[in-house]
C-alpha positions in Angstrom: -62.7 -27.6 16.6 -63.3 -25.0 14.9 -66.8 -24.6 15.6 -66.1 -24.7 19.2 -63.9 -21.6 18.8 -66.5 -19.6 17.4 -69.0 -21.0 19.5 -66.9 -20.0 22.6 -65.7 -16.5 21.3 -69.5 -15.0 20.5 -70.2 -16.4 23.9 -67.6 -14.2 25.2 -68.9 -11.7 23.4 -72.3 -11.7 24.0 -71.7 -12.1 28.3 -72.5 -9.9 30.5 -69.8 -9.3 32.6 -71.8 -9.1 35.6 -72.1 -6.6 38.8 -68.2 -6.2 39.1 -65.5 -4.2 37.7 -62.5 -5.9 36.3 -60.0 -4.7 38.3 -56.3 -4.5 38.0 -53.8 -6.3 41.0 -54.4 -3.0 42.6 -54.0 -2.3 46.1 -56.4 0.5 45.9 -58.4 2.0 43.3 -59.9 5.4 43.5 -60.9 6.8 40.1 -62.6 10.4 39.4 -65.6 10.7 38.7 -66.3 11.7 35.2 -63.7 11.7 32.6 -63.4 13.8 29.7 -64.3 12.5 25.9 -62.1 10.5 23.9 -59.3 11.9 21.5 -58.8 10.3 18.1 -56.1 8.1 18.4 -52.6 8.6 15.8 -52.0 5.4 14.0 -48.5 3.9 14.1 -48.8 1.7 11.5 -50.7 0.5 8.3 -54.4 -1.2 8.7 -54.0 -5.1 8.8 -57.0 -6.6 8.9 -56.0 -10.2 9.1 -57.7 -13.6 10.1 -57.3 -14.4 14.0 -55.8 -17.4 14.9 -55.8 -16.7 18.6 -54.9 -13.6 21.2 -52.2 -12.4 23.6 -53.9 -11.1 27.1 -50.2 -8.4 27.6 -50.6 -7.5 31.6 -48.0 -4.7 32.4 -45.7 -5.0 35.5 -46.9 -1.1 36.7 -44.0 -0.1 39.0 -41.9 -0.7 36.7 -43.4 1.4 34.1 -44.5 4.1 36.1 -40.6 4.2 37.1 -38.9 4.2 33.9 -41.8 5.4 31.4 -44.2 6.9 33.4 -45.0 10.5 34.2 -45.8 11.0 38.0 -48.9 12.8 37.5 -50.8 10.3 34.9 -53.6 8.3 36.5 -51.6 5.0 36.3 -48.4 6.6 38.4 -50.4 9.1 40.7 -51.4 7.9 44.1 -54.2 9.5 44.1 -55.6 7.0 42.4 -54.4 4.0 43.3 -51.5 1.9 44.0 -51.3 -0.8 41.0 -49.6 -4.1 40.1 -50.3 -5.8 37.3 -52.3 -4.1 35.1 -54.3 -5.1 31.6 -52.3 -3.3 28.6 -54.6 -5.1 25.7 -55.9 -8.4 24.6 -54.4 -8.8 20.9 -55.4 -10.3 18.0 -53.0 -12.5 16.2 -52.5 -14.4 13.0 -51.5 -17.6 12.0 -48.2 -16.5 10.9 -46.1 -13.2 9.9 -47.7 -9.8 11.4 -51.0 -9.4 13.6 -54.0 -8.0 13.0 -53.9 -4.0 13.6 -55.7 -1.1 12.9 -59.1 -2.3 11.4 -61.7 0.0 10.8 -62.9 1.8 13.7 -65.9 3.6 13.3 -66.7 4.7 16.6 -64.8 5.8 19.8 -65.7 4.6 23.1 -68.2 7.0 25.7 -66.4 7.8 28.3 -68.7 6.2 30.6 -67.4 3.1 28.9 -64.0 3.8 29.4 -64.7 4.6 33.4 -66.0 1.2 34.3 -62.7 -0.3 33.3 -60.1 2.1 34.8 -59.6 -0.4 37.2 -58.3 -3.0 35.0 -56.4 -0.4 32.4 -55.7 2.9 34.6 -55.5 5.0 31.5 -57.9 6.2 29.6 -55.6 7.2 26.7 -54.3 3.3 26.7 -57.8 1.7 26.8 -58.6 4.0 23.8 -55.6 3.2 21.7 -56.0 -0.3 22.5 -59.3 -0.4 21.2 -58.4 1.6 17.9 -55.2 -0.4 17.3 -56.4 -4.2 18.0 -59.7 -4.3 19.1 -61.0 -2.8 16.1 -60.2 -6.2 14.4 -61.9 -8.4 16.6 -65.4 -6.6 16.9 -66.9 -3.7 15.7 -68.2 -2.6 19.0 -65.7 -1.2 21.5 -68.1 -2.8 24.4 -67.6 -6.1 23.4 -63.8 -5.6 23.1 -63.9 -4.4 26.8 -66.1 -7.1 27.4 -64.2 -9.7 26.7 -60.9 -8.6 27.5 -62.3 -8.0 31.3 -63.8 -11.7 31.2 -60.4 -13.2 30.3 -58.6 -10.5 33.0 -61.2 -11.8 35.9 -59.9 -15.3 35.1 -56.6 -15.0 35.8 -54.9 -14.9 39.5 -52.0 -13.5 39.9 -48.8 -14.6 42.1 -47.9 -12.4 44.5 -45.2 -10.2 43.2 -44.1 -8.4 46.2 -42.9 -12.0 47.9 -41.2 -13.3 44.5 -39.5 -10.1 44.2 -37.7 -10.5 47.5 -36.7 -14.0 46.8 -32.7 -14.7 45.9 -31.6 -15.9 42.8 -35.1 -15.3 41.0 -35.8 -16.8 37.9 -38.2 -16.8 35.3 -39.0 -20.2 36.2 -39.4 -19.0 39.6 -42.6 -16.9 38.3 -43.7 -19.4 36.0 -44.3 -21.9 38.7 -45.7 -19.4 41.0 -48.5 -18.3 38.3 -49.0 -22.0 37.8 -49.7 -23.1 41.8 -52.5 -20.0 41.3 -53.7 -21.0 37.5 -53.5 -24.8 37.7 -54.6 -25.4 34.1 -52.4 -23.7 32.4 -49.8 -25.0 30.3 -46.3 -23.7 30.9 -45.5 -22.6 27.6 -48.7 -20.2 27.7 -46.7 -18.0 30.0 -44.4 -15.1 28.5 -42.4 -13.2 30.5 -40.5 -10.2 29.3 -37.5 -8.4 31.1 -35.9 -5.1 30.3 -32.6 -4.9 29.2 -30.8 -5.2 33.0 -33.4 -8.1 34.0 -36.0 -6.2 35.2 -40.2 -7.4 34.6 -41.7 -5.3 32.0 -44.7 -7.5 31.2 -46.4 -10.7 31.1 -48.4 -11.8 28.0 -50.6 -15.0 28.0 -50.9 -17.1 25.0 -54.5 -18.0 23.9 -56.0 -20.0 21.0 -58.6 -18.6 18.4 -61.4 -20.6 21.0 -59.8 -18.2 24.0 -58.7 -21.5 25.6 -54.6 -20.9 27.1 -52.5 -22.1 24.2 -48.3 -22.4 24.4 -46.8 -18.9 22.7 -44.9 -19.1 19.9 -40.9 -18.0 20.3 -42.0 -14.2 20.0 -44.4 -14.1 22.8 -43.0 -16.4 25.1 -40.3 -14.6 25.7 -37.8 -15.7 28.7 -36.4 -18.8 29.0 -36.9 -20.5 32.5 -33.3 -20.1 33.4 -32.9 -16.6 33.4 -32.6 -14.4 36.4 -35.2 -11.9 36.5 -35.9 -8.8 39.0 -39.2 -7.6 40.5 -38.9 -3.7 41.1 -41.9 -3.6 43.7 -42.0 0.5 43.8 -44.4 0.8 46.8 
């Protein structure tokens, strides 16, 4: 089995990922032309260069961000460029047990040009960046690949329609669950975390892979909400 995992990830790796972008659930997309370089990005943490045991594909809910985190102006929030739904926050590495992976050694930023033929799929430059420094650094040592592969496994997944669910009564994180299953019909249940805010509202959804990038149930931590509980949709549009 384990030679099917590696054989599987440098497949990944080495793919092209072919004439289209990967895009976010956005309703439109319109992102400038050129962007400006890369800054260095401020570590949070210690470098924890650990063996992977599998990933977490973390898709933000972006209404809800852009309403409580979000500044009005940044790319993600402004209408100028787009009107977004789900968007990629990161594919992360993870270990077998204790903490992930983070902050390996990352000797090169990404070109900017890079950076633009994602926006897309991660409608911050700043975010792609830090995501690559902070956990894609201890998957590869080419940013390109980490893009690479994180827009494969993005292009993979379909998403429920959020708008509808969000105007159902008495919604539940089961509610979702099933509704992401009916589009992704071989995924196992326990693959799905959902996580609220505080008053019940969707901050994020993170998807559970093995080290062979096959869907894989989450452990406690990354599963998050429990089928049960009552969860809110803020649709923002």
């Amino acid at each position: 089995m384990a030679r099917v995992g590696i054989c599987i990830g440098l497949a990944l790796l080495a793919a092209p990922l072919g004439p289209l972008q990967a895009l976010a659930q956005a309703y439109q997309c319109r992102m400038p032309r050129q962007l400006a370089p890369p800054k260095p990005v401020t570590r949070d943490g210690p470098a924890r260069p650990r063996p992977i045991a599998g990933y977490t594909l973390a898709a933000s809910w972006s209404p809800d961000w852009c309403k409580t985190h979000g500044n009005p102006k940044a790319m993600q929030c402004d209408t100028r460029f787009g009107r977004f739904g789900f968007i990629l926050h990161g594919l992360w590495p993870e270990a077998a047990r204790g903490l992930s992976p983070q902050w390996c050694a990352a000797t090169q930023l990404p070109r900017p040009q890079m950076l633009h033929k994602h926006l897309c799929m991660t409608p911050s430059p700043s975010l792609l960046v830090r995501e690559w420094a902070k956990h894609g650094s201890c998957m590869t040592k080419d940013p390109a690949k980490y893009y690479r592969v994180s827009a494969i496994l993005w292009r993979s997944v379909h998403w429920p329609d959020a708008d509808r669910l969000s105007r159902k009564e008495d919604l539940t994180a089961g509610d979702f669950r099933n509704a992401f299953l009916a589009r992704n019909r071989d995924w196992p249940r326990k693959a799905i975390g959902i996580h609220l805010s505080r008053r019940g509202w969707l901050r994020e959804v993170r998807l559970c892979y093995g080290a062979d990038f096959r869907p894989l149930a989450c452990d406690t931590r990354r599963l998050g909400t429990r089928d049960d509980t009552a969860m809110k949709i803020w649709r923002g549009l």
